[in-house]
TORMIDREN-570975 format. One record per atom (N, C-alpha, C, O, CB): x, y, z. Coordinates in steps of 0.2 Angstrom, whole numbers, padded with zeros to 4 digits, always signed. Each point is the difference from the previous one (the first is absolute). Glycine has a CB too. Layout:
<sites>
XYZ...
</sites>
This chain:
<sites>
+0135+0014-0069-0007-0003+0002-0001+0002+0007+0004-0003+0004-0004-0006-0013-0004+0012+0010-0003+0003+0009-0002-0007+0001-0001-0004-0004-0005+0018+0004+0006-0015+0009-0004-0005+0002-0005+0000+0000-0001+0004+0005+0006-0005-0001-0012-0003-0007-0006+0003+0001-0002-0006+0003+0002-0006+0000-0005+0015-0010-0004-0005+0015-0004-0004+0005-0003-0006-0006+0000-0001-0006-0004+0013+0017+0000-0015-0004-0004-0005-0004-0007+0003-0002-0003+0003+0005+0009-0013+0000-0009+0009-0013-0003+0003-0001-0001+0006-0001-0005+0003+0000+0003-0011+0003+0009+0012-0004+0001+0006-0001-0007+0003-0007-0002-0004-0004+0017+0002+0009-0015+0007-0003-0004+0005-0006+0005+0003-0003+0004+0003+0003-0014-0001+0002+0009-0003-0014+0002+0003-0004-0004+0002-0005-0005-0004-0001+0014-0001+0003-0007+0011-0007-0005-0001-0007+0003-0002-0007+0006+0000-0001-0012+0009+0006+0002-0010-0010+0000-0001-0006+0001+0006-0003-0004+0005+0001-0002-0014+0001+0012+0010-0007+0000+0006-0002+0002+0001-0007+0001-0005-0003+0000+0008+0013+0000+0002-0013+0002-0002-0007+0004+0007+0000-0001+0006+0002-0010-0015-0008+0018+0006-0001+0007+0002+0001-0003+0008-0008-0005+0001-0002+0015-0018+0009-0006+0019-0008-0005+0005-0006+0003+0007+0001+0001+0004-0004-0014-0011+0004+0015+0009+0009+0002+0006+0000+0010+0002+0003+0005-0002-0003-0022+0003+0004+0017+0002+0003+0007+0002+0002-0001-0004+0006-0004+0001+0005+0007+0010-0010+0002-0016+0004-0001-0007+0009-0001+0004+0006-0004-0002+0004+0014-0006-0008-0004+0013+0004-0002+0002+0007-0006+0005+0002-0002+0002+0006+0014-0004-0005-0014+0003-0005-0007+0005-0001-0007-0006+0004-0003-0001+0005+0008+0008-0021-0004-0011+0008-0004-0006+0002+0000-0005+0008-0005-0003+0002+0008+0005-0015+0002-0001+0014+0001-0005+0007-0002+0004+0008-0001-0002+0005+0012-0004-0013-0010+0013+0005-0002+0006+0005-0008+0000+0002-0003+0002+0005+0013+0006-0012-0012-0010+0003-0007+0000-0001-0004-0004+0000-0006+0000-0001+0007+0006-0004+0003-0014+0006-0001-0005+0003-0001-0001+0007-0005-0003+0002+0009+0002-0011+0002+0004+0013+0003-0001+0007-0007+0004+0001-0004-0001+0004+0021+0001-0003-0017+0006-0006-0006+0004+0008-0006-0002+0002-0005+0002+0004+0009+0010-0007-0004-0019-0002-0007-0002+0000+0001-0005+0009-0005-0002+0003+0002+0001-0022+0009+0000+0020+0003-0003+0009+0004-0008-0003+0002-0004+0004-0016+0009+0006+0015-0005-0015+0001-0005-0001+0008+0000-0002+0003+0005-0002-0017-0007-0001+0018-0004+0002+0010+0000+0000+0000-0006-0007+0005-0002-0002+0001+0005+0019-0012-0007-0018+0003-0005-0008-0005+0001-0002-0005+0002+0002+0012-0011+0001-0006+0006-0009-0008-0002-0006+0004-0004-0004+0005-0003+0001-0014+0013-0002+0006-0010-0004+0000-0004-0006-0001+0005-0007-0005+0002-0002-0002-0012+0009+0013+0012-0012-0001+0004-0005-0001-0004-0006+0003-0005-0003+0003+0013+0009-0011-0004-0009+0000-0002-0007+0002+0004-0004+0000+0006+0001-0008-0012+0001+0011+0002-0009+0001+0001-0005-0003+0002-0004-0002-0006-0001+0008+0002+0004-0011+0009-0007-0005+0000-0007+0007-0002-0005+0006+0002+0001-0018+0009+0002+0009-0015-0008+0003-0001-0007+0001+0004-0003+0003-0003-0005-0007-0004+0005+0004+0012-0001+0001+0007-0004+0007+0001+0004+0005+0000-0005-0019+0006+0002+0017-0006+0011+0005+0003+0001+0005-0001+0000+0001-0005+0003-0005+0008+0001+0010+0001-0008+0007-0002-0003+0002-0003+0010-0003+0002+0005+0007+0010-0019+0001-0016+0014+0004+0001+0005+0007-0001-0002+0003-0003+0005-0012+0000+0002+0012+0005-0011+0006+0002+0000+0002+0006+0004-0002+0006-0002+0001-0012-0006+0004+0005+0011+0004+0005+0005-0004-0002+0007+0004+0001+0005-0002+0011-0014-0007-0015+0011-0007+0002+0002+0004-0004+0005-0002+0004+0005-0010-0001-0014+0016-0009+0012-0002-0005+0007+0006+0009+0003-0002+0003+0005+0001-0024-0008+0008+0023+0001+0002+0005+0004-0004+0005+0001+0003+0003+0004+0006-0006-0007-0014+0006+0003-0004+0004+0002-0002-0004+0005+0001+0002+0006-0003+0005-0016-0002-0014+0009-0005-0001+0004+0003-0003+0007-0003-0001+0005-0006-0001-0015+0017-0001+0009+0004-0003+0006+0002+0010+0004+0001+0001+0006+0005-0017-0014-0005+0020+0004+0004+0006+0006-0007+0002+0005+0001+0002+0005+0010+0006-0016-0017-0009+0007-0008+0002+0003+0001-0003+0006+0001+0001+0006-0010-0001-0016+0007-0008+0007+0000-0005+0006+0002+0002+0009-0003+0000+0005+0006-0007-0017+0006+0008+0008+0005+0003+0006-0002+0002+0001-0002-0002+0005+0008+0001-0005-0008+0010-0001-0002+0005+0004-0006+0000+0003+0000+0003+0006+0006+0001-0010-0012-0007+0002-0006-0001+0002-0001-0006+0005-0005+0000+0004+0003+0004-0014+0008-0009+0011+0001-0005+0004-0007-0003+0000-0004+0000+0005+0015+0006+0003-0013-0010-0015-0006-0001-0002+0001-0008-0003+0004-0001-0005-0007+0014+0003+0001-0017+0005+0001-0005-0003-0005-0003-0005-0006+0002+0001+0013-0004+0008-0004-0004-0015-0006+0000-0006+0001-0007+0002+0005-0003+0001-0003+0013-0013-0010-0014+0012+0000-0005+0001+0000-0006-0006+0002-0005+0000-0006+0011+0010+0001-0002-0017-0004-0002-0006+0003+0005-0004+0001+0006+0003-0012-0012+0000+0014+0003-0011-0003+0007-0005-0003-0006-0004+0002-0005-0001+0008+0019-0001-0017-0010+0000-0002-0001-0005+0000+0002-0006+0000+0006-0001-0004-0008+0008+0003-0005-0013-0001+0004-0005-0007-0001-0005-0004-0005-0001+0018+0005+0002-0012+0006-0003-0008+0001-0005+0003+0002-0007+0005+0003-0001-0013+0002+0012+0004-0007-0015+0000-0001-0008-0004+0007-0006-0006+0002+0002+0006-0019+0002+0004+0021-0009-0006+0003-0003-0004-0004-0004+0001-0005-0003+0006+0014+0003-0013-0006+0000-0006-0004-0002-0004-0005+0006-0003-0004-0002+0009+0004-0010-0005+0002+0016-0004-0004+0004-0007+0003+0002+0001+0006+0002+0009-0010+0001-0016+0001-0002-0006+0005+0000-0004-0005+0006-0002-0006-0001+0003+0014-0014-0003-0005+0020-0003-0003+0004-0010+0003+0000-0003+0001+0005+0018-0002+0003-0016+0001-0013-0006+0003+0000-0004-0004+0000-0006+0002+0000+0009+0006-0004-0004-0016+0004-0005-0003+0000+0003-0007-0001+0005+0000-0004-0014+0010+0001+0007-0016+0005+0002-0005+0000+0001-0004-0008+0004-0004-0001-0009+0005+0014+0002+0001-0017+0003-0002-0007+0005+0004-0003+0004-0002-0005-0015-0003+0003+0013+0010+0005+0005+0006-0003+0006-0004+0005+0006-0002-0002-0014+0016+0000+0005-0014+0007+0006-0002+0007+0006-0007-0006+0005-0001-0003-0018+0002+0019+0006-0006-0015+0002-0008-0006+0005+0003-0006+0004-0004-0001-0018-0003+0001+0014+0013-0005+0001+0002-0004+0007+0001-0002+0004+0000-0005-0015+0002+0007+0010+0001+0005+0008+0007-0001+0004-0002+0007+0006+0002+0000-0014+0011-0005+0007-0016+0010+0003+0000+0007+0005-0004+0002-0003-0006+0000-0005+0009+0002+0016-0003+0000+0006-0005-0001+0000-0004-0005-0001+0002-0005+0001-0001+0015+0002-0007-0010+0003-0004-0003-0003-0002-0006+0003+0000-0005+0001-0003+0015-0013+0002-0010-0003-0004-0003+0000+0004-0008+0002-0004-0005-0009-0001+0017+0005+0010-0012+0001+0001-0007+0007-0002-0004+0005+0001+0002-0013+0006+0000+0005-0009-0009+0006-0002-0003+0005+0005-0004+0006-0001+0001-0014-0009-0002+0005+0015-0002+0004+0004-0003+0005+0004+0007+0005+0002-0003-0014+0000-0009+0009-0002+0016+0004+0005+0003+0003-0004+0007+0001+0003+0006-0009+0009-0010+0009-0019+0002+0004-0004+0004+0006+0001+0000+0002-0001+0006-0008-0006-0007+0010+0009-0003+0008-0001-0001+0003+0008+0003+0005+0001+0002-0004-0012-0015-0005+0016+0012+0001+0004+0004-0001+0003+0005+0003+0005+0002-0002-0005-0009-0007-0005+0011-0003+0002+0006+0006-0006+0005-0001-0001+0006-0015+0004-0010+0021-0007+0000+0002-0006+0003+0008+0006+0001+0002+0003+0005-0011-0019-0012+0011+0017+0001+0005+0007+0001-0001+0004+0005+0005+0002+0002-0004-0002-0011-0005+0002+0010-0002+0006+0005-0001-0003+0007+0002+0003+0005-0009+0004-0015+0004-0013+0012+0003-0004+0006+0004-0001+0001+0000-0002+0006-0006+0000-0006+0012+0000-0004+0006+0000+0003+0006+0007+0000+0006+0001+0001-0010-0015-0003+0000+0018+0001+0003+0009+0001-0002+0000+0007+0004+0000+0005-0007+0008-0017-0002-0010+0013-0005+0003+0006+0005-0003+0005+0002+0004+0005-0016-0005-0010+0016-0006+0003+0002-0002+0005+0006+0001+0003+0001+0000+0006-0007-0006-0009+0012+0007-0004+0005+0002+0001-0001+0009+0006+0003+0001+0005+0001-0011-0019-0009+0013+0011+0001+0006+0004-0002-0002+0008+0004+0002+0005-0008+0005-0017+0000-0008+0012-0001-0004+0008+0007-0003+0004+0002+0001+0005-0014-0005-0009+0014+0000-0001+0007-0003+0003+0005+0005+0003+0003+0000+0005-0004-0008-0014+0000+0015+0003+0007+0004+0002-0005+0005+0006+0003+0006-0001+0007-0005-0013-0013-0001+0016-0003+0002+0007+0001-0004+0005+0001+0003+0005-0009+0001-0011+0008-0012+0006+0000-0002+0005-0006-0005+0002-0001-0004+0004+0009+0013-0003-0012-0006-0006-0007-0005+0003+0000-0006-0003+0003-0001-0006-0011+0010+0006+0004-0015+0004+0001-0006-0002-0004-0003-0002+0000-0006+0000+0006+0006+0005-0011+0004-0007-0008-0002-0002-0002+0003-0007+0001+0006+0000-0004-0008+0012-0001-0002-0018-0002+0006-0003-0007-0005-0002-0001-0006+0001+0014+0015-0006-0017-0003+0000-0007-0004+0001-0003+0003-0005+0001+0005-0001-0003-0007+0013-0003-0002-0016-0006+0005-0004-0005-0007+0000+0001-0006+0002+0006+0017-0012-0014-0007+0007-0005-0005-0005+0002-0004-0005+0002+0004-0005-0010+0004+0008+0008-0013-0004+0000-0005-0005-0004-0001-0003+0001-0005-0003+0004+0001+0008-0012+0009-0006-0006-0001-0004-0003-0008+0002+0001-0005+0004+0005+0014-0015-0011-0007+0008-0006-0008-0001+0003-0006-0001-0001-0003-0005-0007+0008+0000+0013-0008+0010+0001-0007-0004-0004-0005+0000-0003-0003+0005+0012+0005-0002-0010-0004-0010-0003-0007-0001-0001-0006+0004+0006-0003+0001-0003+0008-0009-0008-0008+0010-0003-0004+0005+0003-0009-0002+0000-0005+0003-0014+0017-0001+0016-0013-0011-0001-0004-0001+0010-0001-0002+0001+0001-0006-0018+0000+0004+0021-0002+0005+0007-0003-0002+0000-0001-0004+0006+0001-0001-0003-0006+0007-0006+0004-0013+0004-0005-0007-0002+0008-0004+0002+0000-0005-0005-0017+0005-0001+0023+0002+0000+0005-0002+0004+0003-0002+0004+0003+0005-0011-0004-0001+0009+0002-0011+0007+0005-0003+0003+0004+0005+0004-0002+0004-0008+0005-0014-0001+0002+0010+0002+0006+0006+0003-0003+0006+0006+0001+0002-0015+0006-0005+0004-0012+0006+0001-0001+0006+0008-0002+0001+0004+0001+0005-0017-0003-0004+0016-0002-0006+0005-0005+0000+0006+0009-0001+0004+0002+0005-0009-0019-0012+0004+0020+0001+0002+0005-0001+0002+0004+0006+0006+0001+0002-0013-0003-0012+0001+0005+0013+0001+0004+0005+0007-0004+0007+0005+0002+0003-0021+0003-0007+0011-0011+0003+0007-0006+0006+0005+0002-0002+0003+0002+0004-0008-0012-0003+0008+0008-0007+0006+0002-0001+0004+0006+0001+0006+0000+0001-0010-0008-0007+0001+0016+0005+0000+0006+0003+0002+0001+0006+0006+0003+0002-0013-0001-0009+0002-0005+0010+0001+0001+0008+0008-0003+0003+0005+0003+0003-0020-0005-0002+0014-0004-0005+0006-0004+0002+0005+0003-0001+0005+0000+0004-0010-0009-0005+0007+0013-0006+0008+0002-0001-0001+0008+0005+0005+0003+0003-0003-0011-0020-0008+0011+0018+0001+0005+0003+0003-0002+0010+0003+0004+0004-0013+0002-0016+0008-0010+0013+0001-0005+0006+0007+0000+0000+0003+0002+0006-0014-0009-0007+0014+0004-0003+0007-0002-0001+0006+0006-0001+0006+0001+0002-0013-0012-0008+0002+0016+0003+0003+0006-0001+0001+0003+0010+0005+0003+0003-0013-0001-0019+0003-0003+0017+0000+0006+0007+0003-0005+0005+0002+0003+0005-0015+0005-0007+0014-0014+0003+0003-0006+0003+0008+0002-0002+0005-0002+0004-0017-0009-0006+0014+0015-0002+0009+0002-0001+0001+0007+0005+0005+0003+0000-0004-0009-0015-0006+0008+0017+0000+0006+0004-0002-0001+0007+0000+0004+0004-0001+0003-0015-0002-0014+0011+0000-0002+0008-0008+0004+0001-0002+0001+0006+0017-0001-0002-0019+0001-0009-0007+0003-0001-0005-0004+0000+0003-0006-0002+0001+0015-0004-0011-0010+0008-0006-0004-0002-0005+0005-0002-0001+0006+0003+0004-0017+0005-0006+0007-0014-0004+0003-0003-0007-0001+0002-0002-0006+0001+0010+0005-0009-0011+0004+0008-0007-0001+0004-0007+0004-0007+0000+0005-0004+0007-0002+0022-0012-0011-0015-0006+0003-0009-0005+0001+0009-0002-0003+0005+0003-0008-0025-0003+0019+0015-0009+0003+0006-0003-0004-0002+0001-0004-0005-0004+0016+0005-0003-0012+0005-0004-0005-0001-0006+0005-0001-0001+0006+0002+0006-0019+0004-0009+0009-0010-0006+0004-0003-0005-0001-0005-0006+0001-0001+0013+0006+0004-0002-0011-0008-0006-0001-0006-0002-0007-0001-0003-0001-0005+0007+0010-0002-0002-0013+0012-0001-0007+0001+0001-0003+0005+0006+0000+0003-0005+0000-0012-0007-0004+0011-0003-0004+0004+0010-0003+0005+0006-0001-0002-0022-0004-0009+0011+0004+0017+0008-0001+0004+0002-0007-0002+0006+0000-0001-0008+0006+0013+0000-0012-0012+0001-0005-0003+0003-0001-0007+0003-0005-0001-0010+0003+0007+0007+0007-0010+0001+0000-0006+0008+0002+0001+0005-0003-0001-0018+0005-0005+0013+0004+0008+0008+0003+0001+0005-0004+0002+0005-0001-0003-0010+0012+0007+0003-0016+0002+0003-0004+0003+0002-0006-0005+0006-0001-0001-0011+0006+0012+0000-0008-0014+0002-0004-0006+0005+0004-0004+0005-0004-0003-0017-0001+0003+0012+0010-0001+0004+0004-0007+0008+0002+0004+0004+0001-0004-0017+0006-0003+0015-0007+0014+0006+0002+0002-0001-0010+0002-0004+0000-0004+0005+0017+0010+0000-0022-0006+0001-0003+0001+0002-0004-0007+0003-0006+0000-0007+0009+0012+0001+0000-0015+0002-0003-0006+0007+0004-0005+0003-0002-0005-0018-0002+0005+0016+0010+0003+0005+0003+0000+0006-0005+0003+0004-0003-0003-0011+0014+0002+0007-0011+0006+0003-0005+0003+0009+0005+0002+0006-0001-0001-0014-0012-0009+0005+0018+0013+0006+0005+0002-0001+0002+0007-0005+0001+0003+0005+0004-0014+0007-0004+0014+0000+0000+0009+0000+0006+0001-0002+0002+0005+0009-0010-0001-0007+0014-0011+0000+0007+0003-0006+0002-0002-0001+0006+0002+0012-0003-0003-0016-0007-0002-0007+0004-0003-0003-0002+0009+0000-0005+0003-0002+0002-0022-0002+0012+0021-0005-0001+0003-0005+0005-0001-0003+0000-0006+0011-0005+0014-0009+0007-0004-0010+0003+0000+0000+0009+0003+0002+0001+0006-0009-0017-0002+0004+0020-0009+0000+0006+0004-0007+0000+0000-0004+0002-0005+0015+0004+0002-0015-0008+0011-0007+0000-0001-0004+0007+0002+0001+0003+0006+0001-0017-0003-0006+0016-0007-0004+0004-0001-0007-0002+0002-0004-0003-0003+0013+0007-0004-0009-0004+0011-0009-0001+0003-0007+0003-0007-0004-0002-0003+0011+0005+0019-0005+0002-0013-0006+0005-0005+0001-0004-0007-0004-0002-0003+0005+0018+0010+0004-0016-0008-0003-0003-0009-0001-0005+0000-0004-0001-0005+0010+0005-0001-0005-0010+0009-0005-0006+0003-0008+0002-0003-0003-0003-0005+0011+0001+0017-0009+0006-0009-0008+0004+0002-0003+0001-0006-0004-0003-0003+0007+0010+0015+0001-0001-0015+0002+0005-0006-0002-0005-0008-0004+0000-0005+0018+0007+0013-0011-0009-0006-0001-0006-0006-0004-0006+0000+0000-0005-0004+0011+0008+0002-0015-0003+0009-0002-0006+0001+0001-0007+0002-0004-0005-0001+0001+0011-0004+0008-0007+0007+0005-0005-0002+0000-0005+0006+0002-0006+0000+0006+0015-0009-0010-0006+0015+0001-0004+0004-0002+0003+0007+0000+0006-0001+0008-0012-0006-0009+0004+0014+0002+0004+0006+0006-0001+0004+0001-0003+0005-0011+0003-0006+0013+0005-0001+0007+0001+0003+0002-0004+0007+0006-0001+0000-0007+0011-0006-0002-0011+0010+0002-0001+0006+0000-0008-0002+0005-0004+0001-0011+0015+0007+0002-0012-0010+0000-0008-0004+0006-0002-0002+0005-0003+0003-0016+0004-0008+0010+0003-0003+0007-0002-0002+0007-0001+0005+0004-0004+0000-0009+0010-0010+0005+0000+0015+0008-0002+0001-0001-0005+0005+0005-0001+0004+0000+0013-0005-0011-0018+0003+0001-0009+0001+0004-0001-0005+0005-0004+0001-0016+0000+0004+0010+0005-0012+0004-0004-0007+0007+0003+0000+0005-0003+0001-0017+0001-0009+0011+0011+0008+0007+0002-0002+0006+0003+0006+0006+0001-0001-0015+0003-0009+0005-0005+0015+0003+0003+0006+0008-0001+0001+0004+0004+0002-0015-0007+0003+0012-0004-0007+0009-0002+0001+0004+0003-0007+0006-0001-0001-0009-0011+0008+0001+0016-0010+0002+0002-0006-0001+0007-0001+0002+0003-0005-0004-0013+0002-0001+0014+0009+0000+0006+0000+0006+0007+0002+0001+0000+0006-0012-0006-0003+0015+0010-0007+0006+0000+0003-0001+0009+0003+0003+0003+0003+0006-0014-0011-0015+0013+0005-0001+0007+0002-0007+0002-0003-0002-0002-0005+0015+0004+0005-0016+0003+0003-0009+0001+0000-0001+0007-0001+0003+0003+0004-0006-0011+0005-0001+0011-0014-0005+0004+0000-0005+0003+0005-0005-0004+0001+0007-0001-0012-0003+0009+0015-0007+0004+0004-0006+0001-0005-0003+0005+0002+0011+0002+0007-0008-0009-0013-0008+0005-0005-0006-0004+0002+0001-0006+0002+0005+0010-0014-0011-0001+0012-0006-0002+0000-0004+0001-0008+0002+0003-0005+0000-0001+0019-0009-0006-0013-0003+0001-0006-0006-0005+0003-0001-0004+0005+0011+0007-0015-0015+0001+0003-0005-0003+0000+0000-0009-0007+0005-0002-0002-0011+0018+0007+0000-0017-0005+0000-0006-0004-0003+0004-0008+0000+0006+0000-0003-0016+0012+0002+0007-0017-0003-0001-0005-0005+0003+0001-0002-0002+0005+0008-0006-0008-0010+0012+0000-0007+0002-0002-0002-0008-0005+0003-0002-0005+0000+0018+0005-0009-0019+0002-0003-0006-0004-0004+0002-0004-0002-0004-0004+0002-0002+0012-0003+0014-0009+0000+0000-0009+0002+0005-0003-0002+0004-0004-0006-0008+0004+0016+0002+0003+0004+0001-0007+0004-0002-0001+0005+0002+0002-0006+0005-0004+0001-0014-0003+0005-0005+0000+0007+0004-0005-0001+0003-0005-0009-0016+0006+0015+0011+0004+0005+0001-0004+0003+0006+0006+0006+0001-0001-0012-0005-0012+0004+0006+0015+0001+0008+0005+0005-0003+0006-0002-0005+0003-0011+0012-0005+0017-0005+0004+0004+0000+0007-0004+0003+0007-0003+0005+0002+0014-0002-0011-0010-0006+0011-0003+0005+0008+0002+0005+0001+0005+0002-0004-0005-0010+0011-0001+0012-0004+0003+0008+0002+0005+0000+0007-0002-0002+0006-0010+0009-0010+0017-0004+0003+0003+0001+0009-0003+0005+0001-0004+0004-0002+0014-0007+0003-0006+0000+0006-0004+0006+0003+0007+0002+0008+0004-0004+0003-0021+0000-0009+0015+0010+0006+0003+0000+0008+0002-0006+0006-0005-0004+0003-0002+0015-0005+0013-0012+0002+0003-0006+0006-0007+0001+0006-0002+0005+0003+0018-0003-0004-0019-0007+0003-0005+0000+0002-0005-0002+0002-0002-0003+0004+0006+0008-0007-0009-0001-0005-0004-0001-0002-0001-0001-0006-0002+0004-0004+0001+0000+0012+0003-0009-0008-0001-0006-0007-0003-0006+0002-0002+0000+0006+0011+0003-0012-0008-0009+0001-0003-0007+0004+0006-0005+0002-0001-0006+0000-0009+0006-0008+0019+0004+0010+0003-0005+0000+0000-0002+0007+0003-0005+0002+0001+0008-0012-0008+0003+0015+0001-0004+0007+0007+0001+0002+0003-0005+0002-0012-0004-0003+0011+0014+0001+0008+0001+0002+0002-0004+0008+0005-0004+0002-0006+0018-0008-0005-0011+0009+0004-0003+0007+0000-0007+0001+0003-0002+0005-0005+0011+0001-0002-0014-0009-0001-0008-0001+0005+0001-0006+0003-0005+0000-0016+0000+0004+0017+0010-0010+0005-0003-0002+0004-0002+0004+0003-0006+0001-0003+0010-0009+0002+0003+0012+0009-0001+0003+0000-0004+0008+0004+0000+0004+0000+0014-0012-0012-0017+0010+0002-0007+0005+0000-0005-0006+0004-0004+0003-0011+0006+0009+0006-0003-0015+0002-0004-0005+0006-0003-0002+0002-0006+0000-0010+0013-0002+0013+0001+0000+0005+0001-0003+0005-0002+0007+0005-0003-0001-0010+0013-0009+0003-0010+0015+0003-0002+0006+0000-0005+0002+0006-0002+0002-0008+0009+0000-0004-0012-0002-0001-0007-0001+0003-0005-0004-0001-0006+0001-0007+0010+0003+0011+0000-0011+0005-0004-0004+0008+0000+0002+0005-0003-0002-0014+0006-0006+0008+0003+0014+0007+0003+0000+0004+0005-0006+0005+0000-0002-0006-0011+0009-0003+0015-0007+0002+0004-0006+0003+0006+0007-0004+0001+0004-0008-0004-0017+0018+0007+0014+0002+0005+0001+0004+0005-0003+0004+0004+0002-0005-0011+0006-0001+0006-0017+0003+0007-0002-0003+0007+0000-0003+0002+0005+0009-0009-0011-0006+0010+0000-0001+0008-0001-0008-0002-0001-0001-0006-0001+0012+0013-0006-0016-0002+0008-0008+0000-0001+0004+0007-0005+0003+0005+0003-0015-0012+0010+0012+0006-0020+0000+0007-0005-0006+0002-0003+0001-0001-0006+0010-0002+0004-0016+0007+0003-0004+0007-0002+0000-0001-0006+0005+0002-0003-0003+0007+0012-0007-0012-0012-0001+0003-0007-0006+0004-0001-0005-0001+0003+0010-0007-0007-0003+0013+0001-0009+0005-0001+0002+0001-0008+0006+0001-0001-0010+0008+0014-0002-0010-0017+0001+0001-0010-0004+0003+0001-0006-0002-0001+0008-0007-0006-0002+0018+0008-0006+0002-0003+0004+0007-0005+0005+0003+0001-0017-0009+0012+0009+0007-0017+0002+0008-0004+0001+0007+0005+0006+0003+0000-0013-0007-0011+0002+0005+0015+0001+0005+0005+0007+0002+0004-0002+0000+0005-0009-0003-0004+0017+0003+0000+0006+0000+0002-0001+0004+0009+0003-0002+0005+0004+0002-0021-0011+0004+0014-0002+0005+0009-0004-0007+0003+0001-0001+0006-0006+0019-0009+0001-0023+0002-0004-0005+0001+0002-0003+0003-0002-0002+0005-0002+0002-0012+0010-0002+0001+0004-0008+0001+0004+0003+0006+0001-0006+0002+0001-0001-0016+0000+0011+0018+0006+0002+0002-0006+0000+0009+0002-0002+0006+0006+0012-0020-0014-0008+0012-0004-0002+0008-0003-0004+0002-0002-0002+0005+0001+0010-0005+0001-0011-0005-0003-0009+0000+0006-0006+0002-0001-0005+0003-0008+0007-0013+0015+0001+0008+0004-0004+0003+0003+0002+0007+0003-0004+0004-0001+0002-0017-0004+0009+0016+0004+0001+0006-0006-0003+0005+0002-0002+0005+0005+0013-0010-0015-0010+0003-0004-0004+0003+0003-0008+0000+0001-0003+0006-0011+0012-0011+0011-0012-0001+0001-0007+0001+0005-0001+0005+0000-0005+0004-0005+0003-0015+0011+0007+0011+0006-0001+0007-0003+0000+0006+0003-0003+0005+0006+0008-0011-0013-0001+0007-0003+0000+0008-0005-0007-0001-0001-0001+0006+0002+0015-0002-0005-0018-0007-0003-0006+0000+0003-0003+0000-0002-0004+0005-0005+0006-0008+0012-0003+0002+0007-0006-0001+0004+0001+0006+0003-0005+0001-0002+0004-0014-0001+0006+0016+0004+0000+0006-0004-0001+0006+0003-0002+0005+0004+0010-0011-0013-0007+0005-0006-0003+0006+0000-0007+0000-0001-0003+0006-0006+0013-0009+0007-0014-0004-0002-0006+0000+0008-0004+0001+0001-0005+0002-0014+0008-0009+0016+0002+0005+0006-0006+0001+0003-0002+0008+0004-0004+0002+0001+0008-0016-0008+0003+0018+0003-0001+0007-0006-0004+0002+0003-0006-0002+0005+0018+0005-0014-0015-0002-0003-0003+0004+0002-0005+0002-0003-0004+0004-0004+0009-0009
</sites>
């Protein structure tokens, strides 16, 4: 693990090709950590020695891996409810399997953190699911707590009060928060700067994306990102924000868009905005 400044810039990235390829093409974006994710489809057998000999030569440090599930479909907020982490019922016992691969692979890397979406949790405690999903979190908690790891749920598909209800009803020293601003926005769900009065002491590592809000006639639609920027999250009131809680880790770059030449200049744009705003 490199020493990284406070509020270092890293990106979000996702794991799928040859590590050191991948990591090569991270760095030239200026940047030495991020956050990797896993897609649900990728074997990792064999996969943490590839990504520990990268690491080393890339002298790249991983602050998060994330994992992600097949079948997950982010195309609109009732698909999101439908298909996204924990909440559905048919593909619990292998999405709960596959979190603790995830974790174990993170472990033999060395990272001490791992994280995904926990889908829509239910607002009301005595709800199946909700109790259901509680119990998931918890044994995966317990799981990443043997590797000296904390598990961190994005925030995004529910209100900041509600999350905080749902991790304290977990009742776990390793569950914290990988707060994503823009999906706040994205999903409607709240104004970020807000939430982190509720979530702030529980935050262990942060997303750069921006976004717009909801279109009001089309219920059911997600907001659009958009370039670090120019969205509605008000980047530089996040990160005095993010300061005033005392937040000093990674600010990590997410860009979701299909274009791959896009995503590659939107994010080198967002490192010089973030390097402007974080020296002031």
């Amino acid at each position: 693990m490199l020493n990284l400044r406070p509020l270092e810039i890293g990106v979000m990235f996702w794991a799928g090709r040859d590590p050191v390829e991948t990591l090569a093409e991270v760095k030239s974006l200026g940047v030495r950590c991020g956050q990797l994710g896993i897609p649900g489809g990728l074997s990792l057998q064999g996969a943490a020695e590839a990504w520990k000999r990268a690491l080393e030569l890339e002298q790249f440090s991983l602050i998060t891996v994330f994992c992600a599930f097949t079948g997950e479909d982010y195309a609109d907020i009732p698909t999101v409810q439908d298909t996204v982490g924990f909440i559905p019922r048919a593909t619990r016992a292998e999405r709960e399997a596959r979190t603790l691969e995830v974790s174990d692979f993170a472990a033999a890397l060395g990272v001490s953190s791992i994280a995904l979406h926990v889908g829509f949790v239910p607002e009301d405690s005595s709800n199946p699911d909700y109790v259901a999903v509680r119990e998931m979190v918890r044994r995966v908690c317990d799981h990443a707590a043997r590797h000296n790891q904390t598990f961190a749920l994005e925030t995004g598909q529910e209100p900041a009060p509600v999350l905080q209800r749902f991790m304290e009803d977990v009742n776990r020293p390793n569950l914290w928060i990988n707060f994503d601003p823009a999906n706040m926005i994205l999903y409607g769900s709240g104004d970020p700067v807000e939430a982190l009065d509720v979530l702030g002491s529980k935050v262990i590592s942060v997303h750069a994306k921006d976004g717009d809000w909801p279109p009001r006639d089309r219920p059911g639609a997600l907001g659009e990102e958009k370039p670090l920027g120019q969205g509605s999250v008000g980047i530089a009131r996040f990160i005095r924000k993010l300061r005033e809680i005392g937040y000093a880790d990674a600010l990590n770059i997410e860009r979701e868009i299909p274009d791959a030449a896009q995503r590659l200049l939107d994010i080198k744009a967002a490192v010089e905005l973030l390097e402007k705003l974080r020296d002031v």
